[in-house]
C-alpha positions as a LaTeX table, in Angstrom:
\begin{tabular}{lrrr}
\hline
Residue & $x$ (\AA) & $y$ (\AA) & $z$ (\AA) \\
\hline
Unk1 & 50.30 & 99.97 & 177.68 \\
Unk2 & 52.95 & 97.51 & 177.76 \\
Unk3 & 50.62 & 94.83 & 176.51 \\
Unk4 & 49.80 & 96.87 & 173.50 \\
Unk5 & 51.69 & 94.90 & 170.57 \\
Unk6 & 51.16 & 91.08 & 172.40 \\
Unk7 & 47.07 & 92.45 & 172.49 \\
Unk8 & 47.40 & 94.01 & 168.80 \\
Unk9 & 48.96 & 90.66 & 167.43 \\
Unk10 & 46.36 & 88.32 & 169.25 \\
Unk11 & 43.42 & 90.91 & 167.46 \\
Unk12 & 44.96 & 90.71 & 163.90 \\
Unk13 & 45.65 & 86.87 & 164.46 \\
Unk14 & 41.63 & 85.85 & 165.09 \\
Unk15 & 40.42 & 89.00 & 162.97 \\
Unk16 & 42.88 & 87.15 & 159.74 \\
Unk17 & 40.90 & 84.01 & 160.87 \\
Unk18 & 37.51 & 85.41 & 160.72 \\
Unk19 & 37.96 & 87.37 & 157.77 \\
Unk20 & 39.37 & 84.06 & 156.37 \\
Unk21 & 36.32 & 81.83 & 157.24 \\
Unk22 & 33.82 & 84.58 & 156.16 \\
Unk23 & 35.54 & 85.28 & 152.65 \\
Unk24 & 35.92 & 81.76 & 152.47 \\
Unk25 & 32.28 & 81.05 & 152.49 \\
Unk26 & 30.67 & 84.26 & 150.86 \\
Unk27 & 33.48 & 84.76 & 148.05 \\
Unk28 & 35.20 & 82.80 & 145.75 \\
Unk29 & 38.44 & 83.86 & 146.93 \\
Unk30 & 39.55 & 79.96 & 146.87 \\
Unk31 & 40.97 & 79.07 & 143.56 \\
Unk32 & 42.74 & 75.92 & 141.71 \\
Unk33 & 46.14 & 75.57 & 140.91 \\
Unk34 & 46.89 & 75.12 & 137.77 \\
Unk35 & 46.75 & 71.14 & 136.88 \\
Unk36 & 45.14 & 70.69 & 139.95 \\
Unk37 & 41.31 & 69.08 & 140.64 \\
Unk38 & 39.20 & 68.56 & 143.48 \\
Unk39 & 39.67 & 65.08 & 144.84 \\
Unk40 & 43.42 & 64.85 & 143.08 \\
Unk41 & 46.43 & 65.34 & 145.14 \\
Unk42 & 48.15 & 68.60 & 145.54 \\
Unk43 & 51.74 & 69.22 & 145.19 \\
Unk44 & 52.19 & 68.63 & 148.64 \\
Unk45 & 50.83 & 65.45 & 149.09 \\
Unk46 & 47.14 & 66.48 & 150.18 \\
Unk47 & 44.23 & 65.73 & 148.19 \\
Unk48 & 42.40 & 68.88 & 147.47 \\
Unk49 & 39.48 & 69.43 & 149.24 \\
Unk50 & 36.38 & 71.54 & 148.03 \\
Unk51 & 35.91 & 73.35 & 150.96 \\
Unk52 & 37.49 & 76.94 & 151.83 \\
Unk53 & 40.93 & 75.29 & 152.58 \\
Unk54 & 41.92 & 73.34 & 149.92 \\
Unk55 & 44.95 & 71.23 & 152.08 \\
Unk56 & 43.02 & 71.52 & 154.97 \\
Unk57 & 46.20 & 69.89 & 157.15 \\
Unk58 & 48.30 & 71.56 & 155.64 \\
Unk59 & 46.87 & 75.64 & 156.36 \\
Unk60 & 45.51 & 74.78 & 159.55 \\
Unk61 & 49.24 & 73.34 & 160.93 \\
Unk62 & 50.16 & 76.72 & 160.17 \\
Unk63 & 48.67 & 78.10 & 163.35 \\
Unk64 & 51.97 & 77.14 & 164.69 \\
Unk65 & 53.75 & 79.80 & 163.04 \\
Unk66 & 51.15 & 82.14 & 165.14 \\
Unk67 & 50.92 & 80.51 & 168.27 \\
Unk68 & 54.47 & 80.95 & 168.06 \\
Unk69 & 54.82 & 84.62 & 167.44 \\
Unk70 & 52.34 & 85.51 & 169.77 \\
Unk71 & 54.22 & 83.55 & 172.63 \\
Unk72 & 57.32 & 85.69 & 171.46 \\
Unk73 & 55.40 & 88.72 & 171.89 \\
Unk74 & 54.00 & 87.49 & 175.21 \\
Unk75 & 57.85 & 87.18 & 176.87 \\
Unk76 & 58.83 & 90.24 & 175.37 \\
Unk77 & 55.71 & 92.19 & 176.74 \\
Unk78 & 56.55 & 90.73 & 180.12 \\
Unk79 & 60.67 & 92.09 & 179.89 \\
Unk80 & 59.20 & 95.47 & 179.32 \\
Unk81 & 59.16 & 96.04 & 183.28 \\
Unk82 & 62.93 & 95.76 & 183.09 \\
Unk83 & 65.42 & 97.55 & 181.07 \\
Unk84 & 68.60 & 96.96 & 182.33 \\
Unk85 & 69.50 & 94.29 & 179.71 \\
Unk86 & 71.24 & 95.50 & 176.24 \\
Unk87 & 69.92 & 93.12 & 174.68 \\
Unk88 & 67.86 & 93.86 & 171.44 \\
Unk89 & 65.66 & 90.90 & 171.93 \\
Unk90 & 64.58 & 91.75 & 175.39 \\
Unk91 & 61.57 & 93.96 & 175.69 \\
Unk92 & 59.49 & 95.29 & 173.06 \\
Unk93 & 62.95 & 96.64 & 170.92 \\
Unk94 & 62.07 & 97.57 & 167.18 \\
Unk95 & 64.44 & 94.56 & 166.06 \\
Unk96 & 62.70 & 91.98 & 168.93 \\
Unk97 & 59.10 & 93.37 & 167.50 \\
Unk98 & 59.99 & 93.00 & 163.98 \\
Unk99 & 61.46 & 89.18 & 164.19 \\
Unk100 & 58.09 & 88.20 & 166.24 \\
Unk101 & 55.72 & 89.78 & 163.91 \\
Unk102 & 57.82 & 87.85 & 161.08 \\
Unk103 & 57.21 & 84.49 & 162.50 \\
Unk104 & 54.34 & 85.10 & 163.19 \\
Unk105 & 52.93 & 86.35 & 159.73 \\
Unk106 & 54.32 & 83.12 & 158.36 \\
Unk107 & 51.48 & 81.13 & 159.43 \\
Unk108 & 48.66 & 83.37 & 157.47 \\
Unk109 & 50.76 & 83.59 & 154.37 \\
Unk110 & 51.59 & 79.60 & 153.72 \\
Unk111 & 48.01 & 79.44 & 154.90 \\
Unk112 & 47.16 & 81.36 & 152.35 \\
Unk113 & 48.99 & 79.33 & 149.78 \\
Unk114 & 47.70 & 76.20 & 151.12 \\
Unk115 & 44.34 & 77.47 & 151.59 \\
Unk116 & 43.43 & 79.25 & 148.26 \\
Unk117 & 45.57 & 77.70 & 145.95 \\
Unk118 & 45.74 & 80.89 & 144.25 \\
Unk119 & 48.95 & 82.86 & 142.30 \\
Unk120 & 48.16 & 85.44 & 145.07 \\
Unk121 & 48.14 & 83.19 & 147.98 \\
Unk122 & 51.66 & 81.64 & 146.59 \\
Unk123 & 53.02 & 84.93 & 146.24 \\
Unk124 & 52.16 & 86.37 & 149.91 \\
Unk125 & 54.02 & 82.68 & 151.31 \\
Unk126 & 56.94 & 83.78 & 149.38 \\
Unk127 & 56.95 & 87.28 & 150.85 \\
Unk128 & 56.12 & 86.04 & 153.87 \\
Unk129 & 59.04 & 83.44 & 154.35 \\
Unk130 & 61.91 & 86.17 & 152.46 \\
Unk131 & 60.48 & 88.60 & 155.94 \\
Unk132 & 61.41 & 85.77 & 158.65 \\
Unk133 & 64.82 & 84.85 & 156.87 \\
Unk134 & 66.29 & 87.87 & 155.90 \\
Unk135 & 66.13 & 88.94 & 159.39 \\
Unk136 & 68.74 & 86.40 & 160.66 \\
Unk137 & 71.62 & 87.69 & 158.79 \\
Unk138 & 71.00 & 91.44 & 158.49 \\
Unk139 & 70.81 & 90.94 & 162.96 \\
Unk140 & 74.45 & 89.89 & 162.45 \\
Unk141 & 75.81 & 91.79 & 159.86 \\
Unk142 & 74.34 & 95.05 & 161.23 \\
Unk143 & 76.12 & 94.51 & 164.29 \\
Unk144 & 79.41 & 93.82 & 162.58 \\
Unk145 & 78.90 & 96.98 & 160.75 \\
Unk146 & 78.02 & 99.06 & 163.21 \\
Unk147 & 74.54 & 99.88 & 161.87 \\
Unk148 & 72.09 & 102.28 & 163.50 \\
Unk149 & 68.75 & 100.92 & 164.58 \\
Unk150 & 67.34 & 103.51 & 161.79 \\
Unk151 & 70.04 & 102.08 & 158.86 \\
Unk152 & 68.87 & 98.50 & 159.91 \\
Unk153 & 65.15 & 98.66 & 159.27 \\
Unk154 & 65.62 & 101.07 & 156.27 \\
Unk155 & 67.62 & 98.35 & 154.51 \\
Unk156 & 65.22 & 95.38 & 155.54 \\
Unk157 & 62.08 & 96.95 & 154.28 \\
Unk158 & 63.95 & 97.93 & 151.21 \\
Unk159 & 64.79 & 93.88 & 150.50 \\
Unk160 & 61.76 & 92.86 & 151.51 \\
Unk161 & 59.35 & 95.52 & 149.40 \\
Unk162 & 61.60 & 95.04 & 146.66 \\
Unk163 & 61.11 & 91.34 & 146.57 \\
Unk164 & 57.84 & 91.99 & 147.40 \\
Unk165 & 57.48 & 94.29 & 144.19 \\
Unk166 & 59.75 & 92.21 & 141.94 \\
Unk167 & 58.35 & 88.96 & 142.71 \\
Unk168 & 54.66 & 89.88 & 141.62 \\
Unk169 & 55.62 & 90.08 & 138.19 \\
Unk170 & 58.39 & 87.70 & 137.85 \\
Unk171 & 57.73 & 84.80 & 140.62 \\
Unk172 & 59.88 & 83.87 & 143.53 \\
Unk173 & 62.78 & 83.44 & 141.45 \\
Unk174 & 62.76 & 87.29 & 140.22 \\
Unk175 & 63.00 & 86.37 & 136.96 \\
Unk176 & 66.95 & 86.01 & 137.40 \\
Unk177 & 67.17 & 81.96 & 138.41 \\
Unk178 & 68.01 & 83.55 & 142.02 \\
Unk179 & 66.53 & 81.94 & 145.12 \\
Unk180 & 66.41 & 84.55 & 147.91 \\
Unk181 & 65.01 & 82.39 & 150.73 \\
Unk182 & 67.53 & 79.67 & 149.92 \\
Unk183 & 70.39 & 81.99 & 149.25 \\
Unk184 & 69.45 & 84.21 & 152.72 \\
Unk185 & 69.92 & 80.46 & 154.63 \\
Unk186 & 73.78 & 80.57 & 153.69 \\
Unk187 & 74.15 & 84.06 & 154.28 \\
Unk188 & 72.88 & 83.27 & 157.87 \\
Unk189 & 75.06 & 80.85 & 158.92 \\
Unk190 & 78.16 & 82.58 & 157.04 \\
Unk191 & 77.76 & 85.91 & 159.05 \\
Unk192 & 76.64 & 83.82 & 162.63 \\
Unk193 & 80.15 & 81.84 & 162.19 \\
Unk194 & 81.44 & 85.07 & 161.24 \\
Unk195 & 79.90 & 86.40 & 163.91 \\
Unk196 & 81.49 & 84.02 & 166.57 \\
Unk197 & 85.14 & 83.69 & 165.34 \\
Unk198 & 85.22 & 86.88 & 163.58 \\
Unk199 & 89.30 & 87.68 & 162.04 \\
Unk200 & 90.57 & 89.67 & 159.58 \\
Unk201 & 91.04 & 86.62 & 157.13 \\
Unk202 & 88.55 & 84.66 & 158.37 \\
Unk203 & 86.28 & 87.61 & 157.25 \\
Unk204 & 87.16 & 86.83 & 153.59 \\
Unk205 & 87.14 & 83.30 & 154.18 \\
Unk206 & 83.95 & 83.18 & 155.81 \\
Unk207 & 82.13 & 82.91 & 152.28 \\
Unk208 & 83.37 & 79.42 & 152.07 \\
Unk209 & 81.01 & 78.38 & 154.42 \\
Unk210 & 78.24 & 78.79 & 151.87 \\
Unk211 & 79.42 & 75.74 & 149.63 \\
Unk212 & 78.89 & 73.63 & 152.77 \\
Unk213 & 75.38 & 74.95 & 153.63 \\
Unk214 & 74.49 & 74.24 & 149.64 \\
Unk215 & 75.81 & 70.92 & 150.20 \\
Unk216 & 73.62 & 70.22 & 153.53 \\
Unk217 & 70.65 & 70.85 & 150.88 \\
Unk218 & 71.43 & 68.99 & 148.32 \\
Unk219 & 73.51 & 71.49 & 145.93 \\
Unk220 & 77.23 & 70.02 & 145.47 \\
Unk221 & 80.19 & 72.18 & 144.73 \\
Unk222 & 80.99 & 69.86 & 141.42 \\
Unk223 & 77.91 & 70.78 & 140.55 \\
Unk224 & 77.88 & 74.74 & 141.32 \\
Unk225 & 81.94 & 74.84 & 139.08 \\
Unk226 & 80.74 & 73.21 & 136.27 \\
Unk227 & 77.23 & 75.16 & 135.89 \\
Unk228 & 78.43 & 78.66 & 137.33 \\
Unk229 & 75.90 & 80.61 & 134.82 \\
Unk230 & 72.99 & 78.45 & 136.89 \\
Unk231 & 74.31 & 79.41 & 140.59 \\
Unk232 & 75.85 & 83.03 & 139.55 \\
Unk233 & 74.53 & 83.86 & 142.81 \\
Unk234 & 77.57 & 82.39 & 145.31 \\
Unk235 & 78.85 & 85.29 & 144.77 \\
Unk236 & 77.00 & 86.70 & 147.38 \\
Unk237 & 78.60 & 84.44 & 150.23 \\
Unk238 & 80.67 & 86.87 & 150.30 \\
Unk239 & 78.53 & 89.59 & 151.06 \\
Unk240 & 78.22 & 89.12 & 154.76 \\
Unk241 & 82.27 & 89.95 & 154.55 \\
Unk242 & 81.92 & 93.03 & 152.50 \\
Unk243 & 79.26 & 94.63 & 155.07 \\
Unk244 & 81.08 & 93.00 & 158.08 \\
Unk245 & 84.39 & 95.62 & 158.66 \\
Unk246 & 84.06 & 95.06 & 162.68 \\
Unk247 & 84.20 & 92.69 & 165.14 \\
Unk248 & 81.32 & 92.28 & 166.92 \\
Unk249 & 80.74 & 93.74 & 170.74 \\
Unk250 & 78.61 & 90.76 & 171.37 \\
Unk251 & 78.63 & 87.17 & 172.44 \\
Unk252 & 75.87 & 84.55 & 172.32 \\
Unk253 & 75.41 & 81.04 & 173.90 \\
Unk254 & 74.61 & 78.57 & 171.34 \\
Unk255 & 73.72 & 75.57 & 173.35 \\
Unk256 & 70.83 & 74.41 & 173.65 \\
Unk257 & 68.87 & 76.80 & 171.21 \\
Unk258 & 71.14 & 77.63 & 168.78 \\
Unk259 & 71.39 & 73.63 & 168.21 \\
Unk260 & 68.00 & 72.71 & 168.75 \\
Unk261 & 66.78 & 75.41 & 165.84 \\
Unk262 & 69.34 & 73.83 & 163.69 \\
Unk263 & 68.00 & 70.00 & 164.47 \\
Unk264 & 64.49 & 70.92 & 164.35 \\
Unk265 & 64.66 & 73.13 & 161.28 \\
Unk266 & 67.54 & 70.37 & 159.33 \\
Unk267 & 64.44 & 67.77 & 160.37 \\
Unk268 & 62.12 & 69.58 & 159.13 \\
Unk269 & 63.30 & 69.65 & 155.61 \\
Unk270 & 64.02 & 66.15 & 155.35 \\
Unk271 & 60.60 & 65.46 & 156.53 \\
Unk272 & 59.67 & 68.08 & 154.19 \\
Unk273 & 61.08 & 66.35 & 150.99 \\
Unk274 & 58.77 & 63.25 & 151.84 \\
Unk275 & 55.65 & 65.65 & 151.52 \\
Unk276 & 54.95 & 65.21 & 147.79 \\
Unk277 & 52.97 & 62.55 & 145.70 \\
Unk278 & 54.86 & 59.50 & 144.90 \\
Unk279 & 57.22 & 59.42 & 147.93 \\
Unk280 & 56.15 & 56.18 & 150.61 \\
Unk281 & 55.30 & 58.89 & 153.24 \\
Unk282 & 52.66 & 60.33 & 151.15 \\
Unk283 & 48.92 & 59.28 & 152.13 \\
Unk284 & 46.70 & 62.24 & 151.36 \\
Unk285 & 43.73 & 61.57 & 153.14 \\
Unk286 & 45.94 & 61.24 & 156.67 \\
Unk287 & 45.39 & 63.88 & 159.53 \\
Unk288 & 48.95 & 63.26 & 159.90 \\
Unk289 & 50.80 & 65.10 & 156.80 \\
Unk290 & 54.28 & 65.71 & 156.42 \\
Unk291 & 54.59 & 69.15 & 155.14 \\
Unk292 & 52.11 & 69.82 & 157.75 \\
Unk293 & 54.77 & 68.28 & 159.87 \\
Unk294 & 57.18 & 70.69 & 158.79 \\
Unk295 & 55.38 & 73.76 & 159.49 \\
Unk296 & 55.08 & 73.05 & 163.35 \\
Unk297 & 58.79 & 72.10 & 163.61 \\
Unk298 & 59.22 & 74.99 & 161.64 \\
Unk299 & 57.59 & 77.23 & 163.69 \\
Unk300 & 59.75 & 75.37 & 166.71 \\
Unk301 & 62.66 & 76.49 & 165.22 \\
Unk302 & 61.57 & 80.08 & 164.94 \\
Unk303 & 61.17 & 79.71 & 168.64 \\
Unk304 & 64.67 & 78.37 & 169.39 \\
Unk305 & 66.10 & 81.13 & 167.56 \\
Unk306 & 64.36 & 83.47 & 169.05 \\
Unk307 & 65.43 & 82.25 & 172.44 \\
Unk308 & 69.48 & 81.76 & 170.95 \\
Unk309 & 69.07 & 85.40 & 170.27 \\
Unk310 & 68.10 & 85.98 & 173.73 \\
Unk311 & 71.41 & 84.83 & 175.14 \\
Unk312 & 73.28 & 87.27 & 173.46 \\
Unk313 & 75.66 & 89.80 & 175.94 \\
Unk314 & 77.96 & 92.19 & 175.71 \\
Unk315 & 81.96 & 90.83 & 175.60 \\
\hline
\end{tabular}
């Protein structure tokens, strides 16, 4: 019984892949983006192909994300056997289960955006990626605060149906200008160095960090003061503060994984801004792409993190 969820997750994984293929060739389920043509080059670099994946590198490098998440529920199958760790991420925990099935669902939603080029496809990526990195934070500030394993999962499914819900009608930004997978980034590495040097007035000080994570991707803090309508949403650095009242009861080891997430991840992203038309990098009939690049070093990262949050002990 033990083997249940790694067996379930390896069954939905090739039953998403055959449903995939079969739709693929019986239904027109594959669309166009809008402004896009078979033969021309997607936004990502890719020329679009008229067969059921329409970036063909760039869907199928998403069976990283899976391969990925199943590994994660293969380890945590195998801790099962042993349960005298109090750490959440070792066995098959709701919190451990929940992260893997995250990273792992982000391969078959960017595949589906990828894949079908459809408003549907493009909205399930969005939910997909808003699952994996809200997870991060609300690990750390739930611990902070004190949070019952019940209060945790209440308020994650609550953020992510109401993105979910919101996001349908009104696109990824929710209609507001506000960016919840780039926003959830700061938040994470507010409340983890909140989370490791955690003070009274560092608490309220912590939200500082988030001008330096904007700044790591490109968003300035000249530029945040003198538009402050535009990025409204800083405001919510300081939210890992408000629902942080505690120090934490835990410790974590940050090298190597902690590190190697960030590298891989900050790589990633850089790699990832070379993955669209009219950058040197692009050449869209290449095997080798470099958003496709970014998914597997994505996924890599989802894998160091997973292992950082392994480490963690009681203090």
């Amino acid at each position: 019984m033990h083997q249940k969820p790694f067996n379930l997750a390896l069954v939905l994984s090739i039953v998403f892949m055959l449903t995939y293929i079969t739709l693929g060739f019986s239904t027109n389920i594959i669309g166009l983006e809008p402004g896009m043509t078979i033969g021309g080059l997607s936004r990502w670099c890719e020329r679009v192909s008229d067969g059921i994946f329409r970036e063909p590198v760039n869907a199928l490098s998403n069976l990283g994300f899976m391969f990925v998440g199943l590994c994660m529920f293969f380890v945590l199958t195998k801790d099962e056997k042993s349960k005298n760790t109090p750490n959440q991420f070792h066995g098959l925990t709701t919190v451990a289960k929940v992260y893997a099935g995250a990273a792992l669902f982000l391969g078959p939603g960017s595949m589906l955006m990828h894949g079908t080029h459809t408003y549907w496809g493009q909205w399930i990526d969005n939910v997909s990626m808003v699952m994996y990195i809200t997870l991060p934070w609300l690990i750390n500030v739930s611990e902070m605060g004190r949070w019952t394993s019940k209060h945790f999962f209440r308020t994650y499914t609550f953020i992510v149906l109401s993105f979910a819900g919101v996001s349908w009608f009104f696109g990824s930004d929710l209609g507001i200008g506000f960016d919840l997978f780039g926003t959830s980034i700061a938040l994470w590495i507010i409340s983890e160095t909140l989370f490791s040097f955690w003070s009274p007035a560092f608490r309220w000080a912590s939200g500082l960090i988030g001008f330096v994570v904007a700044a790591v991707f490109g968003i300035m803090p000249a530029e945040i003061f003198t538009n402050l309508v535009e990025y409204w949403w800083i405001i919510l650095f300081w939210l890992p503060a408000v629902l942080s009242p505690k120090q934490p009861e835990k410790k974590r080891t940050y090298s190597p994984w902690f590190f190697l997430g960030m590298f891989s991840y900050i790589t990633a992203f850089i790699i990832w801004l070379q993955g669209v038309p009219e950058t040197q990098y692009c050449r869209p009939d290449s095997l080798i792409q470099p958003h496709g690049i970014w998914h597997i070093l994505s996924a890599l990262a989802t894998w160091c993190f997973f292992k950082f949050l392994r480490t963690e002990k009681n203090i």
